[in-house]
C-alpha positions as CSV (number, residue, x, y, z in Angstrom):
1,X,78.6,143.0,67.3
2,X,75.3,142.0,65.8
3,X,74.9,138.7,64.2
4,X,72.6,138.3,61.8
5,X,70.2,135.8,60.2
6,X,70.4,134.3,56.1
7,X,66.4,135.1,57.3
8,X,67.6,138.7,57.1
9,X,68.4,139.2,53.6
10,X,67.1,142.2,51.8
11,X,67.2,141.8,47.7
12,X,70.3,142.9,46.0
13,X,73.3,141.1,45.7
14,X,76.9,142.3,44.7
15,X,79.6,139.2,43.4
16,X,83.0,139.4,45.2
17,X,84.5,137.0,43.4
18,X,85.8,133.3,44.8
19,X,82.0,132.3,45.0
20,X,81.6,134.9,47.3
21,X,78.2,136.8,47.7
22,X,78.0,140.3,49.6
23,X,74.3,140.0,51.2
24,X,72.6,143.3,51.9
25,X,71.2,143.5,55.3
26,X,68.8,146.2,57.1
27,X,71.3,146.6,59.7
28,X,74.6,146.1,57.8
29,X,76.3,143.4,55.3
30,X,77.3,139.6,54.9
31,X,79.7,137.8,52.9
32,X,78.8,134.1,52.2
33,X,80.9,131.9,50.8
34,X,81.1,129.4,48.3
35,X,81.2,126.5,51.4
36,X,78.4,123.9,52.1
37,X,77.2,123.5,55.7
38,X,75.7,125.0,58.6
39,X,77.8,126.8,60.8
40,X,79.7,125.3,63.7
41,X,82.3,128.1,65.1
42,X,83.2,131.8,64.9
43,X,86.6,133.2,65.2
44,X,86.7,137.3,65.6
45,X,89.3,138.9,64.8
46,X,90.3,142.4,65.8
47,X,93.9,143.8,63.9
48,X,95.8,146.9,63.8
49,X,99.2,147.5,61.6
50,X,101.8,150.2,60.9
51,X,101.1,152.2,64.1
52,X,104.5,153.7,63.5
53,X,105.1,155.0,67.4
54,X,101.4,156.8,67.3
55,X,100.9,156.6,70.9
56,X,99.0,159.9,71.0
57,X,96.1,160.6,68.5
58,X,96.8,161.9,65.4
59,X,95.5,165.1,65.0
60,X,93.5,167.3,62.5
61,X,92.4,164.1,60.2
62,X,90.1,165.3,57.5
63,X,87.2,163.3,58.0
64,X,84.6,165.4,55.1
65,X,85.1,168.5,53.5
66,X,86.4,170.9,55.3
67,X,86.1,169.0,58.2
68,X,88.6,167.5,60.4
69,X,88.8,165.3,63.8
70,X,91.3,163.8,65.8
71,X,91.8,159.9,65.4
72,X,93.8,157.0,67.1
73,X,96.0,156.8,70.4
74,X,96.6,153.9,72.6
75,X,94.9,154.8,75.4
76,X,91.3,154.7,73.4
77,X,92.7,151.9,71.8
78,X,92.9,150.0,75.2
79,X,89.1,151.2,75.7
80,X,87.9,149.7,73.0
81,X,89.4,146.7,72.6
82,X,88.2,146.5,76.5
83,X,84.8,147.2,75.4
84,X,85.1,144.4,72.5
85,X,86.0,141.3,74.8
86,X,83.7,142.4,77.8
87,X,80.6,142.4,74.3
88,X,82.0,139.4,72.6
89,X,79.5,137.4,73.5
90,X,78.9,134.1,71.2
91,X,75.4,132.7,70.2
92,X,74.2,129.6,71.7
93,X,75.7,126.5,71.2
94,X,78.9,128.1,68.8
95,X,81.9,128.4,70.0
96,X,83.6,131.7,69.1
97,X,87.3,132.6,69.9
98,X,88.8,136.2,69.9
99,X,92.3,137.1,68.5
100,X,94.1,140.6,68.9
101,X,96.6,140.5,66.1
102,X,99.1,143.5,64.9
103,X,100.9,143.5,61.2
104,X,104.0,144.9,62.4
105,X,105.3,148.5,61.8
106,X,105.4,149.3,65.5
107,X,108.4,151.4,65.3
108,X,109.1,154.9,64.3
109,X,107.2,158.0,63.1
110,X,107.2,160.0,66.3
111,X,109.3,161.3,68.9
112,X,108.4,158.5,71.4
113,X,110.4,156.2,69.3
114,X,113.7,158.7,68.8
115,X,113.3,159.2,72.6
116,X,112.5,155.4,73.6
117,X,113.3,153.1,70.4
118,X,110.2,151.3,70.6
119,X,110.3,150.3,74.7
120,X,106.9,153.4,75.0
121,X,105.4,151.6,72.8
122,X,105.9,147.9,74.1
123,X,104.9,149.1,77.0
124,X,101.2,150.0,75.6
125,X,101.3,146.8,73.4
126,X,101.8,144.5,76.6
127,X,99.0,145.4,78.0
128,X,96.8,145.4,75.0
129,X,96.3,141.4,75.0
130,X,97.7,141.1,71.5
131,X,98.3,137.0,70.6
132,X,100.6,138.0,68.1
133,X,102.7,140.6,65.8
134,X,104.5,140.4,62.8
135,X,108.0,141.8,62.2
136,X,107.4,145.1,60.1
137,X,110.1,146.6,57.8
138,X,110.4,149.9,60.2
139,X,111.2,147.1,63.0
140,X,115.3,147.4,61.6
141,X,115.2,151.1,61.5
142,X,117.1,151.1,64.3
143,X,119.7,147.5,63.5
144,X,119.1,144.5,65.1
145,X,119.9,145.3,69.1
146,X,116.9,147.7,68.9
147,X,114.1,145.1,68.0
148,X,116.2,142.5,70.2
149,X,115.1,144.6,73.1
150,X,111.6,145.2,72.4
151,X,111.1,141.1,71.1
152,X,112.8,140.3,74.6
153,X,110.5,142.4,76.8
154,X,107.3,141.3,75.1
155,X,104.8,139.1,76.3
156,X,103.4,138.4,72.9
157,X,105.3,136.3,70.3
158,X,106.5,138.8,67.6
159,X,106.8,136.5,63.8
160,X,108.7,136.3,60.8
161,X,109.0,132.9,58.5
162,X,110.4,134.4,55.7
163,X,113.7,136.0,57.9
164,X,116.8,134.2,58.9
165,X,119.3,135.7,61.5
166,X,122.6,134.5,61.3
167,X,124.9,134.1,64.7
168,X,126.5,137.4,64.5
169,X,122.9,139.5,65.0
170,X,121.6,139.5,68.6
171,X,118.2,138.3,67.2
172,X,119.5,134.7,66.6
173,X,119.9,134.0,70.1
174,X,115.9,134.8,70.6
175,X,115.1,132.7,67.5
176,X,112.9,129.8,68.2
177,X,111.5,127.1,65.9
178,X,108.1,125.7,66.3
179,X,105.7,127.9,68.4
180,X,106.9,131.1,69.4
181,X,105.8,132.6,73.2
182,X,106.5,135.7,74.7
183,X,109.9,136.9,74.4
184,X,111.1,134.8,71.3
185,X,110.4,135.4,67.9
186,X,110.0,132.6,65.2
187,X,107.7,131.3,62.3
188,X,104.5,130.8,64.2
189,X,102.6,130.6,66.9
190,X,99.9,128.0,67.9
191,X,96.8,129.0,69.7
192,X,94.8,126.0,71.1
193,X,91.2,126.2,72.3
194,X,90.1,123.4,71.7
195,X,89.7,122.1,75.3
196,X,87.2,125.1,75.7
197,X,85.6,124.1,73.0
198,X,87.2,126.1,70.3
199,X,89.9,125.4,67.9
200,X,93.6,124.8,67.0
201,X,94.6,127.9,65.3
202,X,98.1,128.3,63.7
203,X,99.8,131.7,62.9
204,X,102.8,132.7,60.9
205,X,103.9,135.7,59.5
206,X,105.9,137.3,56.2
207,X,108.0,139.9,56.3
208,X,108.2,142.5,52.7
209,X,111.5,140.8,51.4
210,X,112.7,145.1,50.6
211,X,113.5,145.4,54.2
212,X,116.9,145.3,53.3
213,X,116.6,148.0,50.7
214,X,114.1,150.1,52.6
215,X,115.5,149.7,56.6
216,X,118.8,149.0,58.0
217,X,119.0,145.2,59.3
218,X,122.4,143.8,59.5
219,X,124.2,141.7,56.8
220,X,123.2,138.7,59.2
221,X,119.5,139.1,58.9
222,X,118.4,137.9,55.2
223,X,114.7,137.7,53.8
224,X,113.0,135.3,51.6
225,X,111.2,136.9,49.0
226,X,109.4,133.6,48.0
227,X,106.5,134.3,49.3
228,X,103.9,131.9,48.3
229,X,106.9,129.0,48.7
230,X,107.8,129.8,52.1
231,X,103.9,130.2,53.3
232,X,102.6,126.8,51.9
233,X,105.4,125.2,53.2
234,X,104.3,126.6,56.7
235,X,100.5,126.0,55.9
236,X,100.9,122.1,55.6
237,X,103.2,121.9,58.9
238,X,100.9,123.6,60.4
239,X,98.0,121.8,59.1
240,X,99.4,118.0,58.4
241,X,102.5,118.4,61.3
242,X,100.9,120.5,64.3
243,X,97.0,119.4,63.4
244,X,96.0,123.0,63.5
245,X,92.5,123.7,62.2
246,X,92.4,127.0,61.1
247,X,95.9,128.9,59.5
248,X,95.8,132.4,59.5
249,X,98.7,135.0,57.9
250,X,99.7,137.7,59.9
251,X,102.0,139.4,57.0
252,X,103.9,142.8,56.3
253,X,104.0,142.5,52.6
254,X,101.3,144.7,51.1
255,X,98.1,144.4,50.5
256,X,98.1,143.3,46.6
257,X,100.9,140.6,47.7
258,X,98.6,139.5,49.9
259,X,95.5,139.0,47.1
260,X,98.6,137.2,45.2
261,X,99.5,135.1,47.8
262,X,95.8,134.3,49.0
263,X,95.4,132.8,45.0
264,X,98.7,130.8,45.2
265,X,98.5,128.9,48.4
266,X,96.5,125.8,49.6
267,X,95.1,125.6,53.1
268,X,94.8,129.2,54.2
269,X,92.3,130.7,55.6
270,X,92.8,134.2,56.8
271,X,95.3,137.1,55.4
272,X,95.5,139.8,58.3
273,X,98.1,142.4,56.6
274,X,100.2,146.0,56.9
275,X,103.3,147.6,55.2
276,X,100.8,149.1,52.5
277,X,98.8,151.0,54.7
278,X,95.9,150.2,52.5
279,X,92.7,152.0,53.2
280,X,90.1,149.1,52.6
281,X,86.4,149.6,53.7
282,X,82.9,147.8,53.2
283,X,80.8,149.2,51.0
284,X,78.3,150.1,54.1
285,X,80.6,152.3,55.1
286,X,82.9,153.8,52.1
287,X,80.9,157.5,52.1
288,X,81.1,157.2,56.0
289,X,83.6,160.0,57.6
290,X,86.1,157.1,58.2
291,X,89.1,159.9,57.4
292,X,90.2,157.9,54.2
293,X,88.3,156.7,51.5
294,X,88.1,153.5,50.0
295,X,91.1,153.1,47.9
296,X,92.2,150.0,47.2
297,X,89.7,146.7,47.6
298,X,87.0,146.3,50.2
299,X,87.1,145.2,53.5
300,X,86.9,142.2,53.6
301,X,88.3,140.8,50.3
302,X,87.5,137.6,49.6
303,X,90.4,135.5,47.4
304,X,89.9,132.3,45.5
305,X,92.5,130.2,46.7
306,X,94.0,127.3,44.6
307,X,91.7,124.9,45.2
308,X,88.6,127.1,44.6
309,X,88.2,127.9,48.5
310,X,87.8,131.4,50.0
311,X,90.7,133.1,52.0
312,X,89.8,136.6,53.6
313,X,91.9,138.9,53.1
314,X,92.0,142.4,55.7
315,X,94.4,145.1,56.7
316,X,93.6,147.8,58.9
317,X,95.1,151.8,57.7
318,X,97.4,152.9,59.8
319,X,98.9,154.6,62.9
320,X,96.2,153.3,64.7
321,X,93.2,155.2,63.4
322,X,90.9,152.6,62.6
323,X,90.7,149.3,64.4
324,X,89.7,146.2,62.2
325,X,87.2,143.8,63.4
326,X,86.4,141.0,61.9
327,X,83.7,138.0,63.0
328,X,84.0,135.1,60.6
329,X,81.7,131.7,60.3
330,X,83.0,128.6,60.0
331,X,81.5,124.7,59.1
332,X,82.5,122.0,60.7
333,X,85.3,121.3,58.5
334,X,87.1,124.1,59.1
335,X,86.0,126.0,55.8
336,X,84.7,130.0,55.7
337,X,80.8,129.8,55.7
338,X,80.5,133.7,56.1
339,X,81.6,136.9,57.6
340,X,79.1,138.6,59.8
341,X,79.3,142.2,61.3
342,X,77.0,144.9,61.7
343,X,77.4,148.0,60.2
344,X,81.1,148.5,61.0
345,X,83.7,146.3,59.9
346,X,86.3,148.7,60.7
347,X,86.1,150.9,63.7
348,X,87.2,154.7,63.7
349,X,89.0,155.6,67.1
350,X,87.4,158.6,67.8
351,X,89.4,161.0,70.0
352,X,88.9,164.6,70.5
353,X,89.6,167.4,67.7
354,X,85.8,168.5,67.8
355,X,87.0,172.3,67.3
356,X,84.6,175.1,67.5
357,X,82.0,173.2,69.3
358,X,80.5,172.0,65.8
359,X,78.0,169.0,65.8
360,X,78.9,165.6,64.9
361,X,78.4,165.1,61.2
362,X,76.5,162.2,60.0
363,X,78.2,158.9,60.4
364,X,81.0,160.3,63.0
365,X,81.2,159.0,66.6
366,X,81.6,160.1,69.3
367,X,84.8,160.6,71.4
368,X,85.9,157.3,73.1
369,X,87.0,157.4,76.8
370,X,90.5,157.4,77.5
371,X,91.8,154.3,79.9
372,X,93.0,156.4,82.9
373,X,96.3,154.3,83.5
374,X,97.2,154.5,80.2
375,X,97.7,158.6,80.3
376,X,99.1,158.6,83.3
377,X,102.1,156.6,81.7
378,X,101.4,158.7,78.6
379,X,102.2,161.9,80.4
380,X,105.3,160.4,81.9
381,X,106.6,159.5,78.7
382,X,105.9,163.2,77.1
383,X,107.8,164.7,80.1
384,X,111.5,164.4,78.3
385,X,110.0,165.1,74.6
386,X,108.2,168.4,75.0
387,X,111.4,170.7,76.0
388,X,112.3,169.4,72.7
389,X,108.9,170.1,71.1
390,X,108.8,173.2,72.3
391,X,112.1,175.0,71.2
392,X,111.6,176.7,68.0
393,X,113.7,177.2,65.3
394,X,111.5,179.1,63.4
395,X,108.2,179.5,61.0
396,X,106.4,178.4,57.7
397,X,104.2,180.2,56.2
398,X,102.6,177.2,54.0
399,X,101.7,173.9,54.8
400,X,104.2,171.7,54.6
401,X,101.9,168.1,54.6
402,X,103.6,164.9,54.4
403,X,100.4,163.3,53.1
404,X,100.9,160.2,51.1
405,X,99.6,161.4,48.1
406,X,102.0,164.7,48.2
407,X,105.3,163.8,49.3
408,X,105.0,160.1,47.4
409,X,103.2,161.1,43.9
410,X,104.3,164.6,43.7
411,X,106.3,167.8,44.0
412,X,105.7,169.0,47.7
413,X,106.9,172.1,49.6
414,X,107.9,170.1,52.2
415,X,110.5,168.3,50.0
416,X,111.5,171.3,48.2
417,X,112.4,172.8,51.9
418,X,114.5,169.3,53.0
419,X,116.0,168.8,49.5
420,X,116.9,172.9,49.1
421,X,118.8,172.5,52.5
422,X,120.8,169.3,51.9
423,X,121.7,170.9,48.5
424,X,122.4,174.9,50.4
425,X,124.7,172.8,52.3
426,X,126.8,170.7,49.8
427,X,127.0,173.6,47.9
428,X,129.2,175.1,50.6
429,X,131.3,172.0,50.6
430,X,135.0,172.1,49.8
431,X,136.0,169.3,47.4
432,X,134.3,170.0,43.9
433,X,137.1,171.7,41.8
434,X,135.4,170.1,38.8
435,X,132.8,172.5,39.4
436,X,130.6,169.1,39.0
437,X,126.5,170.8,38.7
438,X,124.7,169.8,42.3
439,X,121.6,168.9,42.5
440,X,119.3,166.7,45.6
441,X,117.5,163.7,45.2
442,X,115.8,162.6,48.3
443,X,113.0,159.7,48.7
444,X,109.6,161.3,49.8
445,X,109.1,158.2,51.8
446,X,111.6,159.7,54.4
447,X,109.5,163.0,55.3
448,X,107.2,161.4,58.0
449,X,105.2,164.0,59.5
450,X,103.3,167.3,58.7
451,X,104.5,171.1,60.1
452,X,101.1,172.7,60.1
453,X,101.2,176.8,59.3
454,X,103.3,178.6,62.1
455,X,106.2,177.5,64.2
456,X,108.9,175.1,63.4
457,X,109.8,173.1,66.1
458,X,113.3,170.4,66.9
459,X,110.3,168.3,67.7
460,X,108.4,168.8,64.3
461,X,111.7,168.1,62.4
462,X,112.4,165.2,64.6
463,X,109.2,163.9,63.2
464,X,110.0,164.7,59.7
465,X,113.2,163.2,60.0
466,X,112.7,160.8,62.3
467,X,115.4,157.5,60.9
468,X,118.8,159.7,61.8
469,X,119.9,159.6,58.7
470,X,123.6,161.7,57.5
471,X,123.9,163.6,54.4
472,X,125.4,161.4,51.6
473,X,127.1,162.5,48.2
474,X,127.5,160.5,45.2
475,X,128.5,161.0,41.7
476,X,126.1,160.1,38.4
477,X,126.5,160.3,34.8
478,X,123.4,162.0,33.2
479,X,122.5,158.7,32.1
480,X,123.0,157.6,35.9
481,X,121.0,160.1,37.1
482,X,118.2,159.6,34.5
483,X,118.3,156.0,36.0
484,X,117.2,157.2,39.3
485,X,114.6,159.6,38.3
486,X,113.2,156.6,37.0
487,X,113.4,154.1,40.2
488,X,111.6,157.2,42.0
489,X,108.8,157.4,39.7
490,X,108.8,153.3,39.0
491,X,106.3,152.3,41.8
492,X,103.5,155.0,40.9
493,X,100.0,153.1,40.3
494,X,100.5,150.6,42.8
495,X,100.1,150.5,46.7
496,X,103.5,149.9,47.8
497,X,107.1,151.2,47.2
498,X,106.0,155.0,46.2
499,X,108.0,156.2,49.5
500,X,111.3,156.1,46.7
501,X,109.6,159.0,44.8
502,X,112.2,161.4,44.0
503,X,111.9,165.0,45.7
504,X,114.6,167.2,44.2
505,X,116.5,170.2,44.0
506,X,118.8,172.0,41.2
507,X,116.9,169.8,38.5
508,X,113.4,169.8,37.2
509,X,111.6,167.1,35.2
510,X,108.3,165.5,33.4
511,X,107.4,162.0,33.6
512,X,104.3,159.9,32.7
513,X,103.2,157.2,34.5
514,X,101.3,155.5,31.6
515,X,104.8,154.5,30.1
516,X,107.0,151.5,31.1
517,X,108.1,151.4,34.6
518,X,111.9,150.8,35.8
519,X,112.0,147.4,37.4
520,X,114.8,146.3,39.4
521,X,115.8,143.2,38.1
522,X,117.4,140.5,40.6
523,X,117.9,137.3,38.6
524,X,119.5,135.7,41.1
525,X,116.8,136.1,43.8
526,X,113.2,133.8,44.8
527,X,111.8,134.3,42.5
528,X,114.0,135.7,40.1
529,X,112.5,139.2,38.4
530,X,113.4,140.4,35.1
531,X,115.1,143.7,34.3
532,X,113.1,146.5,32.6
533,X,114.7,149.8,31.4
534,X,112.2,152.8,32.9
535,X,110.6,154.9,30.0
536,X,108.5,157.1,32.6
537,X,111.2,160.2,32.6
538,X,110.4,162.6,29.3
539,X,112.9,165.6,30.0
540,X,115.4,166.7,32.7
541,X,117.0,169.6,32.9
542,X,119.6,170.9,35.4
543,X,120.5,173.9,37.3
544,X,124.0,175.0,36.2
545,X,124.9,178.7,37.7
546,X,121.3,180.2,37.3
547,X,120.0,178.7,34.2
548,X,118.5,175.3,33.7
549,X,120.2,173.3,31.3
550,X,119.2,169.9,29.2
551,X,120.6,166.4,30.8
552,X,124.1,165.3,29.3
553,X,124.0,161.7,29.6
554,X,127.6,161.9,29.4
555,X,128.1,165.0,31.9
556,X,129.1,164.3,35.4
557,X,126.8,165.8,38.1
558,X,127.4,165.4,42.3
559,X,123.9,164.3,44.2
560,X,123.5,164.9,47.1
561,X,121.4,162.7,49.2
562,X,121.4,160.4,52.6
563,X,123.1,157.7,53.7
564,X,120.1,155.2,53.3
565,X,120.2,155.9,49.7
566,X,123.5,156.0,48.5
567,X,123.8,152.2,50.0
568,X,120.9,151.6,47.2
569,X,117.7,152.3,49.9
570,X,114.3,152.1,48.2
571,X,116.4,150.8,45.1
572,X,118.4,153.2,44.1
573,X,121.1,150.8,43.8
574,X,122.1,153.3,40.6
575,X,123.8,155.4,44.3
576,X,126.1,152.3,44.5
577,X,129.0,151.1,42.7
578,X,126.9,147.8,41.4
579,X,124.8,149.8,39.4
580,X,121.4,150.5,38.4
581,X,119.4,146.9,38.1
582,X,116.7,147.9,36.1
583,X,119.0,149.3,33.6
584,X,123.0,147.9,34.0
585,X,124.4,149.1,31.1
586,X,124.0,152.6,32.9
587,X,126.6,151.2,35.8
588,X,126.5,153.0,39.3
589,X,127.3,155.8,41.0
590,X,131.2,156.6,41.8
591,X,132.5,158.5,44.9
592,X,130.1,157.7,47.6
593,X,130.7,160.2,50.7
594,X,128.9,159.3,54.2
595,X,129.8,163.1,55.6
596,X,128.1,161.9,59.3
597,X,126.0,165.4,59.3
598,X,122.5,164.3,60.2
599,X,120.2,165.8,58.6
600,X,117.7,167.1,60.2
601,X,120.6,169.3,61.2
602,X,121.2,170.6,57.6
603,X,117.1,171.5,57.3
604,X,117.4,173.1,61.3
605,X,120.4,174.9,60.2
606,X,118.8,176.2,56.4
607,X,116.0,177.5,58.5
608,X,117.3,179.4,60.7
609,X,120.0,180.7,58.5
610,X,116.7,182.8,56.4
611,X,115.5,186.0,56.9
612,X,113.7,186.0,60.1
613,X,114.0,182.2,59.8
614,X,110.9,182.3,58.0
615,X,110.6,180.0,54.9
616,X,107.2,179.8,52.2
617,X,108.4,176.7,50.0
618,X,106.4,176.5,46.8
619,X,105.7,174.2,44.3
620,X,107.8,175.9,41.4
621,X,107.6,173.1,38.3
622,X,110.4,171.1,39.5
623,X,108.6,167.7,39.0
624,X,105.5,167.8,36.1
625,X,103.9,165.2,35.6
626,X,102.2,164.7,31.8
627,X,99.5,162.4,31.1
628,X,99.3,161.6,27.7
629,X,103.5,161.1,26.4
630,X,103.9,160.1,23.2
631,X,108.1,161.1,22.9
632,X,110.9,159.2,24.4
633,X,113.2,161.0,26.9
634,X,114.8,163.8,25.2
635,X,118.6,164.3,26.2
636,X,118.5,167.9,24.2
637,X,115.9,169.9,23.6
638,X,116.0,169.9,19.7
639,X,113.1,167.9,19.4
640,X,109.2,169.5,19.9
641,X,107.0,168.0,22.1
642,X,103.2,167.6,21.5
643,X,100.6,169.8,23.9
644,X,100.5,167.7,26.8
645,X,97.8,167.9,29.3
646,X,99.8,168.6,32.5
647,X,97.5,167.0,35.4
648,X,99.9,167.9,38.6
């Protein structure tokens, strides 16, 4: 890493807010603060979140148009951040420290995890040199036991201050108060270099207070959703109690909760974050083949704090594609003078996926050694998974992409192929002499990989189904299942909570996301939030026989959908018998059935069960969405609508 000289400047600046200045070098970029004084110590930090059981590259990443390239892995992973402590060489006479940090979201996303539950990866992570992890929401997929073991067997401290485990959850016995080592989880964790000339630095971490909605952690295990409360409170014991000089955030809440919680605090200093999986990038680099663009801030993001003083503010992607890294300046009291870097704040881990023998295109790198240990162990772990991978079950002709901005904003063939299954199969249930209309409702959130064109594999459902979840039924009112439409279209325009968007079957619908959002009120939480009715949802219509027919809000209609839902996952507590919270008045859902059929063995079972066990999923019109609405939902279609520009 280059360090560069105020001497350096070029002209041009660009304001970044909190006093902050983004200096254009020759060589790369500066943000100076708003803070007096020469500098006196450096503290780099390199981070990584949500690597969601990634241990092998992810493959085919579009990088450019029309270009693609494999990114990520461990074992490069362990090469470079090899690379960065045998280069991280301080100037003379400043003391620097280094810091391997992880924003949680370790588990799940692969087969290693259904094969291992999070032990592969653990492995990889204890021999990476991480000084700490946050607990991630994915972390409970699995219930408490699960991420008992892998806190156990670590020899990094693993943090939550924001999560309470009551006696009856295996985690309480590894709690400890004050700072955490290896093996135990708790608040924080204190790093102290000062007899080597460096300095006290305190960590504690915030887990997203939806766990409970969005993962499966025991009734013992509760979250504070207080976010800025819980984190001053551990600022000043760190600060006044433990005499730490520098407090840093290692937090799974999101990266705009993190720009809130930078603005509400006193005494921070850093924000390294996940749970978002927030592409952020410097401006240096945001037309660089990265794989993502710049989406939502830059990298870094400098926050004005409550007292006026700048708090950086970082998160890293995901699955391990890019590493963050992160060299910040620091007076001698303790407040941010500058963050240094050359050219790359974040660094792209190159792996293979050069297809055709092409060149490298401008701004790409080249591939990054593998650490020779590291796949050996790899290929010992892949031994049991690829029998599994292997057996086929049969073929797609279209994509089926689980990319964020399909599966969570859209209608995708890939959840028109899970939710056709789960609704093939209820339709062949016994039980309905009502003759109630059936129709799917499943959270995009939950389709977790990509089936490229060809064979389907058990592996490549495993991986699109990777939480184990059982094919649920419930019962709605039209007015009920209006309600949930709404929660699945409610967290559109923001960077967090979009996995509840609603991929469906036997309905269609049109929505705008310009109109009032469903909010799920909770007046009895910290901080309370108020109730708001959703006004997204402009017309619904339902498949009854073979014609589509307008929403009754009075009509009964069976959903069916999985297990994590119907006990109100990603907020459709509309599933459950308390009702809808962003609209009560609609009540909840009656008749909830668990039927214990996983499945990925209701989408194995649809596939093979067509012609050739071939399928070509389509987008068909079930889910519109209009961008200029001027009419409230329409329960019959009696009422015209205006010529709406449809954009997807």
């Amino acid at each position: 890493m280059t360090r560069m000289s105020r001497r350096s400047f070029l002209r041009g600046t660009v304001a970044l807010g909190a006093g902050a200045i983004l200096y254009k070098f020759a060589n790369g970029w500066s943000i100076a603060t708003a803070a007096n004084g020469d500098e006196a110590y450096q503290l780099r930090i390199v981070h990584t979140n949500d690597h969601h059981a990634r241990i092998e590259p992810t493959l085919s990443v579009t990088i450019a148009s029309g270009v693609t390239r494999d990114l990520g892995g461990v074992s490069r992973r362990k090469t470079l951040f090899d690379q960065i402590i045998a280069d991280n060489t301080p100037p003379v006479g400043i003391p620097r420290d280094l810091l391997f940090l992880d924003a949680g979201d370790v588990f799940q996303g692969t087969l290693y995890f259904n094969q291992y539950q999070g032990q592969a990866d653990l492995e990889f992570y204890n021999q990476l040199g991480y000084a700490a992890m946050a607990i991630g929401n994915h972390e409970f997929d699995s219930g408490d036991q699960v991420l008992a073991d892998f806190i156990a067997g670590a020899n990094f401290p693993i943090l939550a201050a924001n999560i309470t485990a009551g006696a009856a959850s295996p985690l309480a016995a590894l709690y400890e108060e004050g700072s955490v080592t290896g093996g135990k989880w708790g608040p924080w964790t204190i790093i102290d270099n000062t007899a080597t000339g460096g300095k006290k630095i305190g960590i504690f971490s915030l887990t997203t207070s939806d766990t409970a909605n969005i993962s499966s952690p025991s009734a013992a295990v509760t979250f504070n959703g207080n976010y800025v409360a819980v984190a001053q409170d551990r600022i000043d014991r760190l600060r006044t109690d433990l005499g730490c000089d520098i407090v840093i955030a290692l937090t799974h809440i999101s990266y705009l909760d993190d720009v809130a919680l930078a603005e509400g605090v006193r005494g921070l200093n850093l924000i390294v974050g996940g749970h978002s999986h927030s592409s952020l990038l410097s401006a240096a680099q945001s037309t660089q083949p990265t794989g993502a663009p710049r989406v939502d801030g830059p990298y870094p993001t400098v926050v004005e704090d409550l007292d006026g003083k700048s708090v950086i503010v970082v998160t890293d992607w995901e699955h391990g594609k890019w590493v963050g890294d992160l060299l910040v300046s620091f007076t001698a009291t303790n407040e941010i003078r500058e963050v240094v870097s050359d050219a790359t704040l974040i660094r792209p881990v190159w792996a293979g996926g050069i297809r055709d023998g092409r060149e490298l295109i401008a701004g790409e790198g080249a591939e990054i050694p593998t650490n020779a240990a590291f796949e050996t162990r790899i290929a010992e772990l892949a031994g049991p998974l690829d029998e599994l991978r292997r057996t086929k079950i049969g073929e797609t002709t279209v994509l089926l992409s689980n990319a964020s901005s399909v599966v969570r904003e859209r209608e995708a063939p890939l959840g028109n192929l899970v939710a056709d299954a789960l609704r093939e199969l209820a339709l062949g249930f016994g039980g309905n002499p009502q003759n109630f209309p059936i129709v799917t409702i499943i959270n995009g959130g939950g389709l977790r990989s990509t089936i490229p064109v060809g064979d389907i594999t058990v592996g490549s459902m495993l991986e699109v189904l990777p939480f184990g979840n059982t094919v649920a039924l419930v019962d709605l009112t039209g007015a009920q299942l209006l309600a949930a439409l709404e929660n699945g279209v409610s967290a559109l325009g923001g960077t967090a909570g979009t996995g509840r968007f609603a991929q469906v079957a036997g309905l269609r619908f049109k929505f705008a996301r310009t109109r009032l959002p469903a909010i799920q009120g909770n007046p009895t939480g910290t901080p309370p939030v108020a109730a708001q009715r959703g006004e997204r949802v402009l017309s619904v219509e339902v498949l009854e026989g073979t014609t589509f027919q307008p929403l009754d809000l009075a009509k009964v209609y069976r959903v069916v959908t999985n297990d994590f839902m119907v006990r109100g996952g990603d907020s459709y507590f509309v599933f459950t018998a308390g009702g809808d919270r962003a609209d009560p008045t609609v009540g909840g859902g009656t008749n909830q059935v668990d039927t214990k059929l996983l499945m990925v063995d209701a989408v194995i079972d649809y596939i093979r069960a067509q012609p050739g066990g071939i399928v070509s999923p389509e987008v068909e019109g079930r889910i519109t969405e209009i961008r200029y609405a001027y009419l409230p939902f329409v329960a019959q279609p009696a009422v015209a609508t205006p010529a709406f520009v449809t954009v997807r």
